[in-house]
C-alpha positions as YAML, in Angstrom:
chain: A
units: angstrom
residues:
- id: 1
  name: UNK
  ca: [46.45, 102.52, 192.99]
- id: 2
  name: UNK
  ca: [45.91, 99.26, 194.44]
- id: 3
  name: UNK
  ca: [43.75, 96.39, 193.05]
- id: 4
  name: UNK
  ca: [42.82, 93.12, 193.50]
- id: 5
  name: UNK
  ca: [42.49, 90.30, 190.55]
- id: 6
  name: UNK
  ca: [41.20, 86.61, 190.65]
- id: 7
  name: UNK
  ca: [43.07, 84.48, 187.88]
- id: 8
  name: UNK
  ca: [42.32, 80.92, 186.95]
- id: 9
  name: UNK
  ca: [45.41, 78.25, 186.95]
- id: 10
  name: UNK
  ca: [45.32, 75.58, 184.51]
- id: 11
  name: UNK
  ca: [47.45, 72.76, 182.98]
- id: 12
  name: UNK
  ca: [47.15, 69.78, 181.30]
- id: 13
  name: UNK
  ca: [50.73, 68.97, 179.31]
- id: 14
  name: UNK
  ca: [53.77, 68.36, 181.20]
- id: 15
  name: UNK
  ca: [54.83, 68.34, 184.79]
- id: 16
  name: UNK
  ca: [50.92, 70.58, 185.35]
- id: 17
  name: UNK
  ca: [52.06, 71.00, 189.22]
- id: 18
  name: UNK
  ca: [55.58, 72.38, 189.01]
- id: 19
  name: UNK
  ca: [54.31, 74.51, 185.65]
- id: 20
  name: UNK
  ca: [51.37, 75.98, 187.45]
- id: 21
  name: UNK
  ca: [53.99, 76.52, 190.42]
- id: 22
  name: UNK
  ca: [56.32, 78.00, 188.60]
- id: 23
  name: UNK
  ca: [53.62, 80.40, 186.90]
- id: 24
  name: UNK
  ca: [52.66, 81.19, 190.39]
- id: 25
  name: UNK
  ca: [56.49, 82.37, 191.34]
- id: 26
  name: UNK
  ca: [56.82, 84.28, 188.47]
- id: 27
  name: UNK
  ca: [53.55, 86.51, 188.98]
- id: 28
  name: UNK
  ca: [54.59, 86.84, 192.68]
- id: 29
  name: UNK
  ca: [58.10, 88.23, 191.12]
- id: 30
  name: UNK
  ca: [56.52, 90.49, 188.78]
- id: 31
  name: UNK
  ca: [56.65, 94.21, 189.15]
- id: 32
  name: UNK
  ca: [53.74, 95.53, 190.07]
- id: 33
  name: UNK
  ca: [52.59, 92.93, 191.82]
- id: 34
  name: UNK
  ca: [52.05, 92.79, 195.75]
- id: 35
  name: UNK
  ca: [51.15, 89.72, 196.62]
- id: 36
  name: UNK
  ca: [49.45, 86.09, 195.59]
- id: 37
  name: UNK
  ca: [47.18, 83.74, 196.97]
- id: 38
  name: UNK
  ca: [46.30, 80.85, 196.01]
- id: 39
  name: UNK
  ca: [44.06, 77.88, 196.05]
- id: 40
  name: UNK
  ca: [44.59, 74.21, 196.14]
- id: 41
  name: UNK
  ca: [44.59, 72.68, 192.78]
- id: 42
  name: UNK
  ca: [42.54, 70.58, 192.02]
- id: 43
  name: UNK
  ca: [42.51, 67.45, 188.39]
- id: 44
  name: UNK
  ca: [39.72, 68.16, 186.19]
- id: 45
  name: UNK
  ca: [38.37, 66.58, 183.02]
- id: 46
  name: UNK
  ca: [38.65, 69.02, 179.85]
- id: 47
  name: UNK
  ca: [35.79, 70.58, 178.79]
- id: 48
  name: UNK
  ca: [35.47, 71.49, 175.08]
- id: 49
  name: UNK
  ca: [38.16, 71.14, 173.25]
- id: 50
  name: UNK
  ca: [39.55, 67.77, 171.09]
- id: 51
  name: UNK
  ca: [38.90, 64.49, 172.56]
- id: 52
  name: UNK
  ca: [41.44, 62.87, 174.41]
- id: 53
  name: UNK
  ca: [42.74, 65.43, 175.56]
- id: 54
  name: UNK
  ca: [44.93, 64.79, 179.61]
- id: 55
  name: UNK
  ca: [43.33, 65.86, 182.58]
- id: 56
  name: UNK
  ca: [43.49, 69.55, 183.92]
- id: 57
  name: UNK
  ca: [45.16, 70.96, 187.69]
- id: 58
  name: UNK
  ca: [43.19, 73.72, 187.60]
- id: 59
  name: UNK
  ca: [43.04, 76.29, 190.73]
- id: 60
  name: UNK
  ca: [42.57, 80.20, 191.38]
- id: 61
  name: UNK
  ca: [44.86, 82.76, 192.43]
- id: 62
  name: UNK
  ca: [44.08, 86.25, 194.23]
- id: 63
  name: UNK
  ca: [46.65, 88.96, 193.44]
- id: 64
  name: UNK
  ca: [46.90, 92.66, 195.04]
- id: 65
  name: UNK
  ca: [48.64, 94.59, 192.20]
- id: 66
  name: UNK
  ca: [49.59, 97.98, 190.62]
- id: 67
  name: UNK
  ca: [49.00, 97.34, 187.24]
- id: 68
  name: UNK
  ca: [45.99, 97.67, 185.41]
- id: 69
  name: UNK
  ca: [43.94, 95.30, 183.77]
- id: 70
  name: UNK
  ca: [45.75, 95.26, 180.41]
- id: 71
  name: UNK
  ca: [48.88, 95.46, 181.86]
- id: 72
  name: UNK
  ca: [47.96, 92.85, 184.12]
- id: 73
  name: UNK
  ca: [46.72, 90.61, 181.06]
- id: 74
  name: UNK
  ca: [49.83, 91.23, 179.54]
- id: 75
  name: UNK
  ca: [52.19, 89.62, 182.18]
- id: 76
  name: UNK
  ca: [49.83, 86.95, 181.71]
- id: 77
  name: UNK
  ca: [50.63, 85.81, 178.44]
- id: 78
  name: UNK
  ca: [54.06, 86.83, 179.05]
- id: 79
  name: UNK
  ca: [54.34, 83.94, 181.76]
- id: 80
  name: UNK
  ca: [52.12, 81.75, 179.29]
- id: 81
  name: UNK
  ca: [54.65, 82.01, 176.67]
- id: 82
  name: UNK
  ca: [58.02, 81.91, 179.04]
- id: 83
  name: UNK
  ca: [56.28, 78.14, 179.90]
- id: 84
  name: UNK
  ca: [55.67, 77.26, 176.48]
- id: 85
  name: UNK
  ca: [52.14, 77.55, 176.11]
- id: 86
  name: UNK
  ca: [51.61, 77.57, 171.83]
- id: 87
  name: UNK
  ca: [47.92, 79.16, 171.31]
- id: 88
  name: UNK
  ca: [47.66, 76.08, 167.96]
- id: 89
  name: UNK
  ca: [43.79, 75.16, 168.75]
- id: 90
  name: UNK
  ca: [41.06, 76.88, 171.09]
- id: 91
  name: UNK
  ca: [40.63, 75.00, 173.99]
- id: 92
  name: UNK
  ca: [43.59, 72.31, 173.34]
- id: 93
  name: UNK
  ca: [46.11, 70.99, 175.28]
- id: 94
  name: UNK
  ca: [48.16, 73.27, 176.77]
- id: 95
  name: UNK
  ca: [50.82, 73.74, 179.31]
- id: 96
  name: UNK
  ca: [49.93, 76.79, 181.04]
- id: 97
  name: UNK
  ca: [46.32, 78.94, 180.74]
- id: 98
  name: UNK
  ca: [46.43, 82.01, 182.80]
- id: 99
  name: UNK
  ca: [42.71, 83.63, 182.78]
- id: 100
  name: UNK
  ca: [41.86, 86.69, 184.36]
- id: 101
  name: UNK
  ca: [38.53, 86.38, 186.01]
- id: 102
  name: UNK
  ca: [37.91, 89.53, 187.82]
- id: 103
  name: UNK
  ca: [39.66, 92.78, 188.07]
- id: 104
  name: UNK
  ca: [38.79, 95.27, 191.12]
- id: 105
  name: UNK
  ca: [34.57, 95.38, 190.46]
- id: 106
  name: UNK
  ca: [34.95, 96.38, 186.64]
- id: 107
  name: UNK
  ca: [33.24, 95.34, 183.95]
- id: 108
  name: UNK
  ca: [35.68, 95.26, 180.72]
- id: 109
  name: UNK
  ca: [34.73, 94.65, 177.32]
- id: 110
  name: UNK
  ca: [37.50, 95.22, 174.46]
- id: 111
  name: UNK
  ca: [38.84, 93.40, 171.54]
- id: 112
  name: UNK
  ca: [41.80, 91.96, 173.71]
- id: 113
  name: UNK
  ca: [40.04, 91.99, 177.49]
- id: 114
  name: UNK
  ca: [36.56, 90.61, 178.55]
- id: 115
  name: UNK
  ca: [36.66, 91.15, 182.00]
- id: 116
  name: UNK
  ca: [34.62, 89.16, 184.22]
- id: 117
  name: UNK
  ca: [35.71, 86.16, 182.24]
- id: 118
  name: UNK
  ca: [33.07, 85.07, 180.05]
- id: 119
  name: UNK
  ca: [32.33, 81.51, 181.01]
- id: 120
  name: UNK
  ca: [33.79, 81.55, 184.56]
- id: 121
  name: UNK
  ca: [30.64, 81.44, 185.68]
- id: 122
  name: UNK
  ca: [29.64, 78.17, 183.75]
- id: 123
  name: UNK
  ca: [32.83, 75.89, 184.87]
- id: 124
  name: UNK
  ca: [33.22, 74.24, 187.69]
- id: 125
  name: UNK
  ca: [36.63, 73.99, 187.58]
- id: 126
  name: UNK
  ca: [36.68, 77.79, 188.19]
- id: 127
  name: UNK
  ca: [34.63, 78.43, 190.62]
- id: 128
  name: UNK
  ca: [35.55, 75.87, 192.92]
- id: 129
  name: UNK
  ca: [38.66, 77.34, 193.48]
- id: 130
  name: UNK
  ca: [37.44, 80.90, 192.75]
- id: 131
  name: UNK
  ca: [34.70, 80.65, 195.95]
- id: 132
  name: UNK
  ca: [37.53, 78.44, 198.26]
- id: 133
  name: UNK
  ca: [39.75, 81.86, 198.34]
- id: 134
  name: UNK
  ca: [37.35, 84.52, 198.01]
- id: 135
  name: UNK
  ca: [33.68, 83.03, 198.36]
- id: 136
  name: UNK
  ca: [32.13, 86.27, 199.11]
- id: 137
  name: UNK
  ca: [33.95, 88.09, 195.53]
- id: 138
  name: UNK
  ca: [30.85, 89.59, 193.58]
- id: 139
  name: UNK
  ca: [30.28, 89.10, 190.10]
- id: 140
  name: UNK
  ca: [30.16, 92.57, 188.87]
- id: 141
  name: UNK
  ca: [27.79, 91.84, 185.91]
- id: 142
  name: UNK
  ca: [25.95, 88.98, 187.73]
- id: 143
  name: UNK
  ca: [25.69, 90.87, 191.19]
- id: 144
  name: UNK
  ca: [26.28, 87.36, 192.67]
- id: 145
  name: UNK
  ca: [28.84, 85.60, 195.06]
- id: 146
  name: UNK
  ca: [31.55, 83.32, 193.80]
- id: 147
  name: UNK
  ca: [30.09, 80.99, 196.53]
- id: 148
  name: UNK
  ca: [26.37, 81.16, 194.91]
- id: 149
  name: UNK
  ca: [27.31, 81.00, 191.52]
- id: 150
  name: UNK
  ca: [28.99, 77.55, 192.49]
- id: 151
  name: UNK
  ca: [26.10, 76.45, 194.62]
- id: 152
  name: UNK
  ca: [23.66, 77.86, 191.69]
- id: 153
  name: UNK
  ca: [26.36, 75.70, 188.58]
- id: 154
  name: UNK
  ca: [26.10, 72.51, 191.17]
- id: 155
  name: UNK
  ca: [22.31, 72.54, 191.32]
- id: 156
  name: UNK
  ca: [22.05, 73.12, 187.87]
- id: 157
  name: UNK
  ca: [24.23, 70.02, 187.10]
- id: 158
  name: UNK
  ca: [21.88, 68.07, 189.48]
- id: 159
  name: UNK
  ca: [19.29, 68.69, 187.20]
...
């Protein structure tokens, strides 16, 4: 069976356009996977985390796959830790952070997968790139767009 995932690209340590490229490459070499798109990237400032910490390139990618969500979460970290990310301090530095946003339209919620992501509907720096390649993706717990949960985060931070 056939799905469709939306993953969020980040990096802030390092050469953060040739890592995020190469994380890219190795997901579209991956068994089980079909095919990748992705968005521009874009530099961000951190949010959370220690202070001081670089700037982010931060971007989405849409992948067709055969694998299911844990697998898929698994080749994830795999790539992660092939690029050297070290998991020392939530929401440090790092220099690769693969997140899997959405998977298919399900709703996951296990000690090792929280699918939809959390927070991706609180950061900018997701949606942004999340609603440039698929701005009409639902939400499955919010029932909303990518493209109105961006428009709905932007108004809020107007306020």
């Amino acid at each position: 069976m056939r799905h469709v995932a939306y993953v969020g690209l980040g990096s802030n340590l390092g050469d953060r356009e040739r890592t995020v490229a190469r994380a890219v490459e190795l997901l579209r070499s991956a068994e089980g996977v079909q095919a990748v798109t992705t968005s521009f990237l874009r530099e961000t400032d951190p949010v959370g985390g220690p202070a001081g910490q670089p700037r982010y390139l931060n971007g989405a990618a849409r992948i067709e796959t055969t694998l299911d969500a844990p697998d898929l979460l698994r080749l994830l970290l795999e790539i992660e830790r092939a690029l050297g990310r070290q998991r020392r301090q939530q929401w440090g530095p790092r220099t690769i952070d693969l997140d899997l946003l959405l998977f298919d339209d399900q709703v996951l919620d296990t000690p090792d997968l929280t699918v939809p992501h959390p927070r991706m509907h609180e950061r900018l720096f997701v949606l942004e790139p999340l609603a440039e390649i698929a701005p009409d993706v639902v939400h499955p717990a919010q029932g909303r767009t990518a493209r109105e949960l961006l428009e709905s985060l932007r108004e809020r931070n107007r306020s």
